[in-house]
Structures are given as structure tokens and as C-alpha cells.
C-alpha positions in Angstrom: 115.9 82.6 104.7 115.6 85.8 102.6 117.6 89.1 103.5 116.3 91.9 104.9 115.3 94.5 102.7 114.8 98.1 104.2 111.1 98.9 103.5 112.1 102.6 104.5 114.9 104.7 105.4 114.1 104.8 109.4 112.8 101.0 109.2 116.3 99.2 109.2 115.5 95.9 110.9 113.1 93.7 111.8 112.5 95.0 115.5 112.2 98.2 114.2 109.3 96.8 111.9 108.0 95.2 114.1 108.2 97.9 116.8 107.0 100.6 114.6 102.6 99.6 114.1 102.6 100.6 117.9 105.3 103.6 118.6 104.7 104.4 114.9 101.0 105.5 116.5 102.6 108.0 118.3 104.8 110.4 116.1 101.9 112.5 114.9 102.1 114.1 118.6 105.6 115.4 120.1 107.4 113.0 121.0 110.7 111.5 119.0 110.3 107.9 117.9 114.2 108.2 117.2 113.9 109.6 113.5 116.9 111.2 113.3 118.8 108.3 115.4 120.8 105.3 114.8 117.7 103.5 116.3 114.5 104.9 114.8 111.5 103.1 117.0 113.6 101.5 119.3 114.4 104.9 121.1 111.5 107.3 122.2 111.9 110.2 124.5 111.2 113.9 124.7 112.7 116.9 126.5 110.0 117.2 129.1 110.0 113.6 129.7 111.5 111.8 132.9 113.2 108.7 131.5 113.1 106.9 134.8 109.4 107.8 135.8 108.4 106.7 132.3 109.9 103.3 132.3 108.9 102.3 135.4 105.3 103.5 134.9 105.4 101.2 131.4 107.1 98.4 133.9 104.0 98.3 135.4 102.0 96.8 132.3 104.1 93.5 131.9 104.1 94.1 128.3 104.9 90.8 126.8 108.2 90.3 124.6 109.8 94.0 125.1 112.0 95.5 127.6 112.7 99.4 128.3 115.9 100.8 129.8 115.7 104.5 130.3 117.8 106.4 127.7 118.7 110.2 126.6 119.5 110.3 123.1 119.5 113.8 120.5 118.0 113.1 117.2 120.3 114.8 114.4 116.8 115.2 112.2 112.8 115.4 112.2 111.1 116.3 115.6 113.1 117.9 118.3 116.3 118.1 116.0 119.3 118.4 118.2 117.7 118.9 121.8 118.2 116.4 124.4 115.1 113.8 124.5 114.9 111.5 127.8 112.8 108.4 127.3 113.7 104.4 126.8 115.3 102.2 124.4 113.0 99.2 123.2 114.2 95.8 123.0 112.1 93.4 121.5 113.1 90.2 123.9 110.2 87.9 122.5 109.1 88.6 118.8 106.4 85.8 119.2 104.8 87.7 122.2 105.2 90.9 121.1 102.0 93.3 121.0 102.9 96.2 119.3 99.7 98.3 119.0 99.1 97.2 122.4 102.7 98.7 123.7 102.0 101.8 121.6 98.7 101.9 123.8 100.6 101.5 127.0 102.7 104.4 125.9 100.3 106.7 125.1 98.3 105.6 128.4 101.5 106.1 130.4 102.9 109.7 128.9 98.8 111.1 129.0 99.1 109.9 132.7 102.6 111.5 133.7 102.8 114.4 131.3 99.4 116.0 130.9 100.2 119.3 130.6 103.0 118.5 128.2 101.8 115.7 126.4 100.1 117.0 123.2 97.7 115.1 121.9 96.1 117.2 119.1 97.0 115.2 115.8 97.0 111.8 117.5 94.3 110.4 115.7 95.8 110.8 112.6 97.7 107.9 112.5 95.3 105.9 115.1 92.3 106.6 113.1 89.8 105.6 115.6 88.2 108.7 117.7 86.7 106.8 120.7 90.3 105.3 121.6 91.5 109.0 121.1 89.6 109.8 123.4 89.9 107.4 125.7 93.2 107.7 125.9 92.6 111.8 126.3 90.3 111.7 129.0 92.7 109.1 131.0 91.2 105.8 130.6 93.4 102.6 131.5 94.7 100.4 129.2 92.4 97.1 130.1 89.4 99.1 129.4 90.9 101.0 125.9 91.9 97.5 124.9 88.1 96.4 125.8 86.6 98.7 123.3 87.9 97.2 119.9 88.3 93.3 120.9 85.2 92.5 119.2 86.5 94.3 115.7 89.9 92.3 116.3 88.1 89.4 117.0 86.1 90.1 113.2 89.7 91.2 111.8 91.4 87.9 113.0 88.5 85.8 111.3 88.4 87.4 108.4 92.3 87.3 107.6 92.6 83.5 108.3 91.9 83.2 104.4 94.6 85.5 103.3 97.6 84.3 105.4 99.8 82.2 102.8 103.0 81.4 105.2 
């Protein structure tokens, strides 16, 4: 087995990789995806979020391979330095199951549905890169049906890849 070799300064693990293509989605808006922490993508909060509502909302997907426990944590650095965000912790309980993109989905889904009025949205795209998601996810769309719009490009992506994977 080979060690692990931090491929950045906030990605010190392999959940945290692994974690970070779906919350990673999300730190263009304001929300703290634990920069700043001991735990950088395993912790995500805000200081107008309700940790409880917010977990139990995401309990509702079934979101294979990850567990959230509601958490308060205060980042020392980057977005909301030293204020008091309430959110969850991540735990990755299933690597193999894991959907990343599609729990960064759920997330955004969940805060647009809870907190939209605090909830800003304006540079999302910029790491999502795909405007009709944006604004599906803006104008309140479920998850089933956001996850419906870019199956046939996964599909194409999947297909395509099967040549490059070496391992």
C-alpha cells in the first residue's frame, strides 16, 4: 500500500478527498466546509444554520456510505473566521458506496430548502460549472429530478473513461 500524500493543505486524508468533489461544490457560496478546522470537508456549518434541522432534513436522502451528526465548530481561518458555524460532521461509513457529488447535491438541495433567505447562492456555479443544475437547485427542484438532468452525460462519461482506468 502506498502512504498518503497530502495533495493540499485542507486535503489531509482520504475521506476528506474523497468528501471534498461534492462539499468542495459548495465553498464558493457562504458556507464553511471546515477550512480553518482540524477537519476541512468533514465539518460544514454556518452561523445561520440549525445543525439539528439540517441533519435530519439530509437524513431524509439515505445517502449511501456517509453519516452526519450535528456539530458547532469555529474555523480559525477562510470563511466565517472565528464565529460560531452549526452544521454536521461527515463520516464517510462506506467508501465503496459513497456518492460524493451526489451528497454535495443533497446539501445544496437541503440548505436552498431550509435557509432561503440566508442561503446565498450567487457564485455557486463557479465551481459546479453547469447552469441548468444551478438553477435547479435555485428555484427548489428535488434531488431525484436534479440527478435526472445529467444521467445521460454520466452515462457518456462512464463509457468513455472505461479506457483510461489503469487500476
Amino acid at each position: 500500500m502506498l502512504p498518503w500524500v497530502n495533495p493540499s493543505p485542507n486535503m489531509r486524508n482520504i475521506n476528506q478527498a474523497l468528501l471534498y468533489p461534492g462539499i468542495g461544490l459548495l465553498e464558493t457560496t457562504n458556507v464553511s466546509v471546515g477550512r480553518g478546522t482540524d477537519a476541512p470537508f468533514e465539518l460544514f456549518g454556518a452561523p445561520w444554520i440549525d445543525a439539528v434541522q439540517l441533519v435530519s432534513e439530509l437524513q431524509r436522502y439515505h445517502l449511501p456510505g456517509i453519516e452526519f451528526t450535528a456539530r458547532s465548530f469555529t474555523p480559525d481561518s477562510s470563511k466565517h473566521q472565528d464565529e460560531v458555524c452549526h452544521g454536521f460532521h461527515a463520516a464517510i461509513t462506506d467508501r465503496q458506496a459513497l456518492q460524493s457529488v451526489r451528497t454535495g447535491l443533497a446539501i445544496a438541495v437541503a440548505l436552498k430548502k431550509l435557509y432561503p433567505q440566508d442561503w446565498d447562492t450567487g457564485n455557486l456555479n463557479r465551481l459546479l460549472c453547469d447552469q441548468a443544475i444551478c438553477d435547479a437547485i435555485i428555484s427548489g427542484d428535488d434531488l431525484a429530478r436534479i440527478e435526472a438532468m445529467f444521467q445521460d452525460e454520466r452515462q457518456t462519461f462512464l463509457q468513455r473513461r472505461l479506457g483510461f482506468l489503469l487500476y
